[in-house]
N, C-alpha and C positions, 0 to 999 in steps of 0.2 A: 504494500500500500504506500508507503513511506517512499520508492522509487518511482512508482507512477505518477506522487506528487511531483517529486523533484522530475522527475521528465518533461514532466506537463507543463512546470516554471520555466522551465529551459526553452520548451519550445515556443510558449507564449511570449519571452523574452527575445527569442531569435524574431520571431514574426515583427515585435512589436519595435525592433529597433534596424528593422530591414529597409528603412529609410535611410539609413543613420553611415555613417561616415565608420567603417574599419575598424577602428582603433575603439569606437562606440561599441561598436556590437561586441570588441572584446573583452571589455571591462565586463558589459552587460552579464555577460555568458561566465564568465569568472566570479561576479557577484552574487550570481543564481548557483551557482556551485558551488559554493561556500556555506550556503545557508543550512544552518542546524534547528535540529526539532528544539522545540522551547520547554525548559523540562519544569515550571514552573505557570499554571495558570488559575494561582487564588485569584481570586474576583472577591468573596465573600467570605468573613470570619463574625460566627457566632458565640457565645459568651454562654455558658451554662455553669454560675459558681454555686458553692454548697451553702447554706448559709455561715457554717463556721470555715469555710475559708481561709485560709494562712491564718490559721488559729483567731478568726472574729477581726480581722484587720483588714485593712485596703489592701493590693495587692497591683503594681504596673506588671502589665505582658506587653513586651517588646516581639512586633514579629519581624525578622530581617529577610530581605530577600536579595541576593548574590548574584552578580554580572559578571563578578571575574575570579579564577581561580584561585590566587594569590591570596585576595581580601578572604575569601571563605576559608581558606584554609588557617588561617589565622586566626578569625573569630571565630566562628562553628565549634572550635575544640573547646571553646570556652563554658569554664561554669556560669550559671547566673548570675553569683557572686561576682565572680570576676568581670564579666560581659559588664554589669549594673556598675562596675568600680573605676572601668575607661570608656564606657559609654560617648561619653564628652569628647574624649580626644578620637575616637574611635569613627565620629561624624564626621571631626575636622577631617581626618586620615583619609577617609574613604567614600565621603559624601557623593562620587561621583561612578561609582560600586557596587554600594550597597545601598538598597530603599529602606528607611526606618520607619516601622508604625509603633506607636505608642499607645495605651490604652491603659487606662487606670481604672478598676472594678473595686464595688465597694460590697461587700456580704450583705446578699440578700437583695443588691442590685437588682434589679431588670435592664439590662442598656440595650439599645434597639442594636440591630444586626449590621456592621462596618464593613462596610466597600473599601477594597483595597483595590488602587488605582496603580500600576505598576508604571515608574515612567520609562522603558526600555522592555521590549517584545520577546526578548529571551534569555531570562533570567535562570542560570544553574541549578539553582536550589536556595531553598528557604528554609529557614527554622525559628522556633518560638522560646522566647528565655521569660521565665515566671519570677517575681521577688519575692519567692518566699522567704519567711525566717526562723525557718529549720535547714537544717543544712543537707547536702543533695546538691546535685548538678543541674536540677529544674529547666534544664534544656529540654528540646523535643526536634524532632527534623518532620520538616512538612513533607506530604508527597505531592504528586501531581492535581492535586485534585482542586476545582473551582471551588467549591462552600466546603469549609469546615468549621466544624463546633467544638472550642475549647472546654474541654469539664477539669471546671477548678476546683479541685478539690482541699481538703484539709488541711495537708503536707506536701504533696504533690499535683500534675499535672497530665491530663493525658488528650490526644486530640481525638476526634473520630470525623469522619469523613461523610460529606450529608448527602454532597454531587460529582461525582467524578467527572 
């Protein structure tokens, strides 16, 4: 399936720059050949917390999402802890990288359901860092999927997936 796409690019690309001066059509055909599956397509994150929650306390969930290997490899390994302790310099570092969403849930919340606008078509991978305060790596790695529902639970965190 994934071939026939890319054939199909390729050839709509030839057709479509069959106007075009040589050197055009080769970029074209080079840029269509490059192009990778985007392994990354949240659209929607929903919020189901417990009411006791990071033990009856607010709780920020940070979700990152990755454009380039380097930056993820770097942060991705990180605990929550650690992730929440360079956060700051982490933006300056890689703002241009990595997409940061923020969200601050409060026990017993209801917050309506967050659209995540990604600005870049194909992003590596994603994952979700929770503030708990018990200790734990409160990380998670997101998969492919457009809507997923966070359940915040007491000490921990886990995702489950609404829409592939």
């Amino acid at each position: 399936m994934k071939d026939i796409f890319i054939k199909s690019v390729l050839v709509g690309s030839l057709v479509g720059l069959s106007g075009c001066a040589p050197d055009a059509i080769k970029s074209g055909v080079a840029s269509a050949a490059k192009m990778e599956q985007a392994k990354v397509w949240l659209e929607q994150v929903k919020f189901n917390p417990t009411p006791d929650v990071n033990g009856n306390a607010p709780i920020t969930v940070d979700i990152l999402v990755f454009y380039d290997a380097e930056a993820m490899g770097k942060v991705a390994a990180l605990t929550a802890d650690k992730y929440f302790q360079q956060k700051d310099q982490l933006k300056k570092d890689y703002s241009d990288q990595i997409d940061f969403f923020s969200f601050d849930v409060v026990p017993g919340q209801r917050m309506k359901d967050q659209d995540i606008e990604l600005s870049k078509a194909s992003g590596l991978a994603a994952v979700a860092f929770a503030r708990y305060s018990t200790p734990g790596p409160h990380r998670v790695a997101i998969g492919p999927d457009r809507i997923i529902q966070l359940d915040l639970e007491k000490n921990d965190f886990k995702i489950t997936t609404i829409k592939s």
